[in-house]
Backbone as CSV, one residue per row, in Angstrom:
resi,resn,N_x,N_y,N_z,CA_x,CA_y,CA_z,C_x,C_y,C_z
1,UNK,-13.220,5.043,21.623,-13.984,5.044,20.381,-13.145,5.734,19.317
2,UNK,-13.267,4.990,18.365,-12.369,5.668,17.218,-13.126,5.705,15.782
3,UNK,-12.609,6.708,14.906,-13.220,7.192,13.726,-12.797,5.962,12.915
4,UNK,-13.837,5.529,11.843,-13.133,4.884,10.405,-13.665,5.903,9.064
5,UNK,-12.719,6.484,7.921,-12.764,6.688,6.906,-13.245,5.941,5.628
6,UNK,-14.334,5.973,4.867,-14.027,4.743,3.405,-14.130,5.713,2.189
7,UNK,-13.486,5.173,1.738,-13.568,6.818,0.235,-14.732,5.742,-0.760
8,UNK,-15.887,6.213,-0.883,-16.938,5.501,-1.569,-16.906,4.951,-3.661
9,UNK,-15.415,5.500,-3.860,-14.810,5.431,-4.829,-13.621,4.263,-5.663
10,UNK,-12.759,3.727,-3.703,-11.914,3.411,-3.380,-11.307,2.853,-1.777
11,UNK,-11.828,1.916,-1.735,-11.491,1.291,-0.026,-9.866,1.390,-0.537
12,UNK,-9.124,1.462,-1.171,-7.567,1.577,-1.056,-7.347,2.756,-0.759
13,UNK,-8.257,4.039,-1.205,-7.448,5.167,-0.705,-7.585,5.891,1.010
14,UNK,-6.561,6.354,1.232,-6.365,6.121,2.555,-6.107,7.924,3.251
15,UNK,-6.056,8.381,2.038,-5.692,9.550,2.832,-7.220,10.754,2.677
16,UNK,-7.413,11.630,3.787,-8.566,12.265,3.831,-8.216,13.568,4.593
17,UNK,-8.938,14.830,4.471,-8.504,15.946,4.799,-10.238,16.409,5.535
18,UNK,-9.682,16.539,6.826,-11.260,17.093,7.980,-10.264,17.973,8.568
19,UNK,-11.711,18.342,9.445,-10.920,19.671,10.131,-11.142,19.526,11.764
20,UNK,-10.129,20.431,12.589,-9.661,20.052,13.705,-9.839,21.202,14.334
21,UNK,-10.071,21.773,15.316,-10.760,22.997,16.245,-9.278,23.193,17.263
22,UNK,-8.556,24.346,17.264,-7.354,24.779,17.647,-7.606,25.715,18.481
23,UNK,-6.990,26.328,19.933,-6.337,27.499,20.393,-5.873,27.939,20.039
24,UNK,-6.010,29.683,19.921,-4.370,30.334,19.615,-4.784,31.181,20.652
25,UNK,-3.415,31.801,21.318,-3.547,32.729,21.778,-2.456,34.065,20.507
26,UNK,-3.532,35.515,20.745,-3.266,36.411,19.894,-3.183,37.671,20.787
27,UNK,-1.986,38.515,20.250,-1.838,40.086,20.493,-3.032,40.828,19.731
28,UNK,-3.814,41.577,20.674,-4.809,42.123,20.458,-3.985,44.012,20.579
29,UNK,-5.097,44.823,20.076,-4.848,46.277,20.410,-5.967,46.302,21.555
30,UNK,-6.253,47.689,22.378,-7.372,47.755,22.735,-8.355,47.461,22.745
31,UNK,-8.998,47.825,21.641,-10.146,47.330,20.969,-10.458,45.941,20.066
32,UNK,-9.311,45.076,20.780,-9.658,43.770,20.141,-9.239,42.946,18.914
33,UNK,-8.550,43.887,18.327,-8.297,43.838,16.698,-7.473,43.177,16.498
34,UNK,-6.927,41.930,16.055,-6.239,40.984,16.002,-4.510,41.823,15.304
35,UNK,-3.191,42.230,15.676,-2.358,42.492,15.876,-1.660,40.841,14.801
36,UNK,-1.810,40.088,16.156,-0.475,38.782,15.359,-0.606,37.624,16.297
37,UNK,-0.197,36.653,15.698,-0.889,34.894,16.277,0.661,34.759,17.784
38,UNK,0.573,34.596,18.503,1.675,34.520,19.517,2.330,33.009,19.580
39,UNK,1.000,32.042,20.081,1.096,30.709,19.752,-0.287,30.071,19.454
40,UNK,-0.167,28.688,19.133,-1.001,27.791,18.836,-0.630,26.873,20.132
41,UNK,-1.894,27.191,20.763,-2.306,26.040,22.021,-2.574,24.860,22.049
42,UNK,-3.583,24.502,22.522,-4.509,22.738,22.244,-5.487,22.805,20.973
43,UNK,-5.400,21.463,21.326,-6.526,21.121,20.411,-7.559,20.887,20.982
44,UNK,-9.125,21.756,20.835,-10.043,21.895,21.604,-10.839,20.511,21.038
45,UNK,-10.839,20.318,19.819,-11.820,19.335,18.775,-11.176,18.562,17.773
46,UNK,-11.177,17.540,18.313,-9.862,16.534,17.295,-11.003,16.236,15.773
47,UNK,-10.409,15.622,14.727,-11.658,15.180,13.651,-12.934,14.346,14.272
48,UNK,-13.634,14.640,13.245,-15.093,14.091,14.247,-16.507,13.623,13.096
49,UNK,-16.922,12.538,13.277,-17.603,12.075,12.021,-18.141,12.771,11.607
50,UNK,-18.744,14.068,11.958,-20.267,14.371,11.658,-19.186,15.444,10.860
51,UNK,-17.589,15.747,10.978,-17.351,16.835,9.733,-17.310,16.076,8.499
52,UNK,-16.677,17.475,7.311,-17.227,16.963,5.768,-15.385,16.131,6.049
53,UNK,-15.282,15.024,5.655,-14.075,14.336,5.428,-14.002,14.271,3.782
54,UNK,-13.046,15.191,3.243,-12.265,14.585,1.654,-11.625,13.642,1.315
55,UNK,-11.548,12.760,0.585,-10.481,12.223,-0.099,-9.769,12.580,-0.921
56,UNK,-8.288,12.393,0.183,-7.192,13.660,-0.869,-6.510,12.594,-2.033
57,UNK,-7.396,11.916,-2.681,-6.698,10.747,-3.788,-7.636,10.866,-4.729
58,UNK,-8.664,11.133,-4.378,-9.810,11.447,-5.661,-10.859,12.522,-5.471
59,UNK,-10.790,13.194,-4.056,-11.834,14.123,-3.897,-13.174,13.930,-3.420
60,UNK,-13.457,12.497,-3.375,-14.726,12.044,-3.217,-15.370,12.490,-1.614
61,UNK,-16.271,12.758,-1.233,-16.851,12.477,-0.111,-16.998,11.805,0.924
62,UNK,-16.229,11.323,2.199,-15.876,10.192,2.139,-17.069,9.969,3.075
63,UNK,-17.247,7.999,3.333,-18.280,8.029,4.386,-17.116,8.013,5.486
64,UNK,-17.783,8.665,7.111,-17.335,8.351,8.509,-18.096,7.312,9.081
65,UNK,-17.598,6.724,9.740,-18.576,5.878,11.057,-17.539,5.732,12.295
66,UNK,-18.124,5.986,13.026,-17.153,6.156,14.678,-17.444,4.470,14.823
67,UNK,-16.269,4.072,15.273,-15.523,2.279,15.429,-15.753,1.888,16.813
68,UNK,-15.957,1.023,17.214,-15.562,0.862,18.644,-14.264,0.518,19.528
């Protein structure tokens, strides 16, 4: 199953900015306190319809619908 983008402004524009759910692993102190990023792991949550998707060509809102 795959995502489709439409910028409700512009079926030509093609580019869109969502967000993606990452690992890091981090140097902590004792008590937890974030120190410094070590690495960036997986990707727990790839883009996903139900986030807000931009259109980085006009800003608009875009619609999602998951494709078959």
């Amino acid at each position: 199953m795959g995502l489709e983008a439409v910028c409700p402004k512009s079926k030509e524009h093609n580019r869109f900015s969502t967000t993606a759910h990452v690992t890091q692993t981090w140097e902590v102190d004792r008590n937890g306190n974030f120190s410094r990023e070590l690495t960036t792991d997986d990707t727990t949550h790839g883009p996903d319809a139900g986030n807000h998707w931009t259109c980085l060509v006009c800003g608009a809102t875009a619609d999602v619908t998951r494709t078959p």
